[in-house]
Each structure stands twice: as structure tokens, then as C-alpha cells.
N, C-alpha and C positions, 0 to 999 in steps of 0.2 A: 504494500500500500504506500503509496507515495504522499509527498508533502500535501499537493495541490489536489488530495483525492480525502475521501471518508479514510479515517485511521483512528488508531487506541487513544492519542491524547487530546482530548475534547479542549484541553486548555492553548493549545498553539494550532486550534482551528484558525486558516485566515479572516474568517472574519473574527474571530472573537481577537486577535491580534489587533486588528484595523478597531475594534471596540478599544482595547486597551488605547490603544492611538489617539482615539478619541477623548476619552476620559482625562488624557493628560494634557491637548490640547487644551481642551474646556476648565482645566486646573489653568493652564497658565495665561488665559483670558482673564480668566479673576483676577490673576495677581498681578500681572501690568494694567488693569481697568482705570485705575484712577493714575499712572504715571505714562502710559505711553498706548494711547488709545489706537492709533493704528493697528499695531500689535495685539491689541485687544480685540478689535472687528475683528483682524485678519485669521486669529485662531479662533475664535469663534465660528467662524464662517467655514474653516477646515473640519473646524469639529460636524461641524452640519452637514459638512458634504460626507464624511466619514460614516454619518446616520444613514444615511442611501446606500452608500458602497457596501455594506458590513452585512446589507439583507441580500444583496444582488449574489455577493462572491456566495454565499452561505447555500441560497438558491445554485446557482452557477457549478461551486464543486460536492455538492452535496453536501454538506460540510454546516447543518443544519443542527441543532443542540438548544438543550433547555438552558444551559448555559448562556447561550448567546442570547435564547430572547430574554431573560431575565435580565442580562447587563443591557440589552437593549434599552429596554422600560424602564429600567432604574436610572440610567443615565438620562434617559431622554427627561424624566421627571427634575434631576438634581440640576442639570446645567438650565433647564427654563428657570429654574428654581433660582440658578446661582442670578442669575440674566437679572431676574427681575427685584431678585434684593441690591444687584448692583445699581439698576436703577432706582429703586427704595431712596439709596445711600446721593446716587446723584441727585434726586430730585425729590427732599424732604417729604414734601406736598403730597406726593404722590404713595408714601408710603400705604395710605389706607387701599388704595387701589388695586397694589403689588401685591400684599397679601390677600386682596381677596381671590387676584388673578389665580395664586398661588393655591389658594384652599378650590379654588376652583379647577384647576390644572390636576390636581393629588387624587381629590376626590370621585372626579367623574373617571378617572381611569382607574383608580383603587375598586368602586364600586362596580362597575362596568365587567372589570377582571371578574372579580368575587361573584358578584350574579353569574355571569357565564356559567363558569364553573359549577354553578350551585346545579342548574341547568341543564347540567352536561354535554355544553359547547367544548369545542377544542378549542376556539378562539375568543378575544373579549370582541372582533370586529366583526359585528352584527350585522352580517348583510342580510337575514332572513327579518328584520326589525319591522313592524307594521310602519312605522316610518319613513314615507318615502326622502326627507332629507337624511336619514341614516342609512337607507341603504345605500344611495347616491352615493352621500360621502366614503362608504366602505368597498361600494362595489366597485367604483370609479378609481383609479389609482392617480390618475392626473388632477381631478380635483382633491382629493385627500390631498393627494403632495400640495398644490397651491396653498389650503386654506393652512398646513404645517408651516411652509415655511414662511406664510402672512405672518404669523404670531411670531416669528424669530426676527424676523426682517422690523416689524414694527418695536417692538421692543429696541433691536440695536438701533433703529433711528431716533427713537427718544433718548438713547442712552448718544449717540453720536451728537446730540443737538447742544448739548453742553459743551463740545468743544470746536471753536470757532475751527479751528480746522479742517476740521470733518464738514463742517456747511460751508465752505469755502466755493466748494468744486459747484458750478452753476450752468444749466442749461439756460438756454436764451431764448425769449419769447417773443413772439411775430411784432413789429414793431416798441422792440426794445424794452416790453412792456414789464415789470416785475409784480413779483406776489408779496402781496400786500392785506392787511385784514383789519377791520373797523376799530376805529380808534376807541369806542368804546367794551371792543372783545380783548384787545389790546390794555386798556388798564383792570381789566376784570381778572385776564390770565396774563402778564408779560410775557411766560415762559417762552409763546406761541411764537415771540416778536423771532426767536431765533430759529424759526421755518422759512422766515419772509426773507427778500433780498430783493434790492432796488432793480436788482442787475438783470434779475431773472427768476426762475425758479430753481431754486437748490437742489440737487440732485438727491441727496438724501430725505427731503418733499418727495419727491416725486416717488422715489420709493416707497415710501411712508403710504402716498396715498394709492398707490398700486396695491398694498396689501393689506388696507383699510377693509373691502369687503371679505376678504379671504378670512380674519379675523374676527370681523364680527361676525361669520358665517360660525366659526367653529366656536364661539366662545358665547353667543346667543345662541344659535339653533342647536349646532349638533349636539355638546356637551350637554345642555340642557333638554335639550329632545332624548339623548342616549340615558341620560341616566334616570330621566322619570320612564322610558320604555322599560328600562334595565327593574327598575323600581318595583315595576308593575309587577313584572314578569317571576322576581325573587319572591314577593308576599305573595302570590301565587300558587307555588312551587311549594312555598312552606304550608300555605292552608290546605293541599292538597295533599300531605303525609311525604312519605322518606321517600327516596331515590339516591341512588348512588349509582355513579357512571363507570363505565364497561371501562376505566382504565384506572381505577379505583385513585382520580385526582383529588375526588370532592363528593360529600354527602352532606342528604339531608336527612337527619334523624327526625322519625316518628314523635310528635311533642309527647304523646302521651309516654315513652320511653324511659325521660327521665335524661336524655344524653344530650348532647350538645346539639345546636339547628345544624351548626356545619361544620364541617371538619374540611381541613384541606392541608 
């Protein structure tokens, strides 16, 4: 059995490597965030593309493991995580929002997992969901990817908008025109003033607003759509007695039993 094929050490699988890869990337985002933000974006942005690479090769040499989805999920959860207390940290104001982005980011895929399971799905992505925005999002691989990487892209553009550097870089508007926002939205938030530019529209704008709707798609509909489906489906499961799944992941005891609702 060769490197690049199925073999005995699940832990120098390539992708779970390319995971490792990631994970350390995503460490050292954090730690240059507040002195050298290029470097910040820039590992960030590797680490994200690392998230795609890491399912493909996995897919690609067979080379598939609970290992790997586990460091998958867990990473994908700690680095939004890291993303969004880093912005906490840049943008005081916004702390309340970060956490709740946060409890919302944990929650609906902690839950979502655990119902699955409960269920006796192999997967937490619901494509059979009476939800036609969840299956969409599950079944669809190109919108899924969009509405993900909306939520990283938006985040590092708030995070990028603290340093003039980073909104330096400017596309140019038909008749020289610049983005500009009401004087009165302007003393309500100032923050915003550093989206605007006389010159033009800022590139990290324009980003921003490229994955505005992808964002709100997953962070309104899906997430909230997935987990009151998922909701349903779990209190369900329980009112209707035990089950336990043919790969013995996860059960649900009998209430009347005296055992726990689920084990996993």
C-alpha cells in the first residue's frame, strides 16, 4: 500500500496532513492579527483553501477516516471561532454580535450533528430535510461552498477594515465616482466611514458586499431553518421510543428504561 493510496496509519492520511496544515496556518493568523495583518489575511485565506483541499484528496485517494472528519468540524468551528473573537478584540462594539455569531456557528452544527445521529443519518448534511432551503444548501455543492466562504470573507473584511492598509487597494467607479454613505448613518456608526473612499470603491467593499447575501443566507435561513428541522425531527425520535443505528454510532433509549435518551 503506498503513501498516496488507503494504508494502516490513518494519522499521515494526506488529507488529515493538509488538516494539520491547516490548523497551524489558522494558529498563526491569530498570532500576527493584530501586528502584521497581511500575514494575517494571507494565512487565513490558506487555511480556507486547505478546508476544500483536505475533502477532495480524502475523496480523490481514498484516504477517507473519522479522523479526518472530526478534525475537519472541529477546526472549521475553532478558526470561525478564532476569526470572530479576533474581530471581538478589533472592534469593541461588536463584541455582543461575535458571540452571538459564535453560539450560533457551535450550536446549529453541535445540534444538527447530534440529531442526525440520534436518527440514524451517516451524515449531519440533510439533504433529505423537508426544507427546501436545506436541501438546496446540502445538495448543491457550489452554493454551500459560496454561502461558507461568504461568512469567512465577511468576517476578514471587517477584520481588514481596521487597517488602512488593507482598504487602501481601490477599484474605480464610472465617472470617478466614490462610495460614500449618509452623513447621518455616518455619525450613528463611524466605523462604516472606513468602507467609503472618495477615490472609488474599496476592494475589500466590494468583497464585503459580494458575500453579504451568501451570509445572510446561511446565518438567517439555513442554520436557523437546519436546526429547528433538526429540532423537530430529534423530539420526534424521542416521543416515539428507542432506536439504535445499524453501526451502533448512537441510540435512543426507551424513557421508560431508566437509561440515558442518547448515547453516542
Amino acid at each position: 500500500m503506498g503513501f498516496f493510496s488507503r494504508h494502516s496509519n490513518v494519522y499521515l492520511y494526506v488529507p488529515n496532513l493538509i488538516g494539520y496544515a491547516r490548523v497551524a496556518a489558522a494558529i498563526y493568523a491569530f498570532g500576527v492579527a493584530f501586528t502584521s495583518p497581511y500575514q494575517c489575511v494571507a494565512a487565513y485565506f490558506l487555511s480556507f483553501v486547505c478546508d476544500e483541499l483536505d475533502g477532495r484528496f480524502a475523496r480523490m485517494l481514498n484516504q477517507t477516516s473519522t479522523l479526518g472528519a472530526v478534525l475537519d468540524m472541529v477546526t472549521d468551528r475553532l478558526a470561525t471561532t478564532g476569526l470572530l473573537l479576533v474581530v471581538a478584540l478589533v472592534y469593541p462594539q461588536l463584541h455582543v454580535v461575535a458571540i452571538c455569531l459564535i453560539f450560533l456557528d457551535v450550536f446549529s452544527h453541535w445540534f444538527q450533528m447530534y440529531a442526525s445521529l440520534a436518527v440514524g443519518a451517516t451524515t449531519h448534511k440533510d439533504v433529505k430535510s423537508k426544507s427546501w432551503l436545506v436541501r438546496t444548501y446540502y445538495g448543491n455543492r457550489l452554493f454551500m461552498g459560496y454561502c461558507c466562504v461568504s461568512c469567512e470573507v465577511l468576517y476578514l473584511v471587517v477584520y481588514a477594515s481596521k487597517w488602512p492598509e488593507l482598504m487602501q487597494f481601490v477599484v474605480p467607479l464610472p465617472g470617478g465616482a466614490g462610495l460614500t454613505i449618509p452623513s447621518q448613518l455616518a455619525n450613528l456608526l463611524p466605523a462604516l466611514l472606513r468602507f467609503t473612499s472618495q477615490s472609488g470603491l474599496p476592494l475589500m467593499s466590494l468583497f464585503g458586499i459580494l458575500a453579504l447575501p451568501g451570509f445572510l443566507t446561511k446565518q438567517v435561513c439555513v442554520r436557523v431553518s437546519a436546526s429547528v428541522c433538526m429540532c423537530v425531527r430529534f423530539l420526534l425520535c424521542i416521543f416515539r421510543g428507542a432506536g439504535v443505528t445499524s453501526q451502533g454510532q448512537a441510540c435512543i433509549s426507551d424513557r421508560s428504561s431508566g437509561a440515558g435518551v442518547l448515547c453516542v
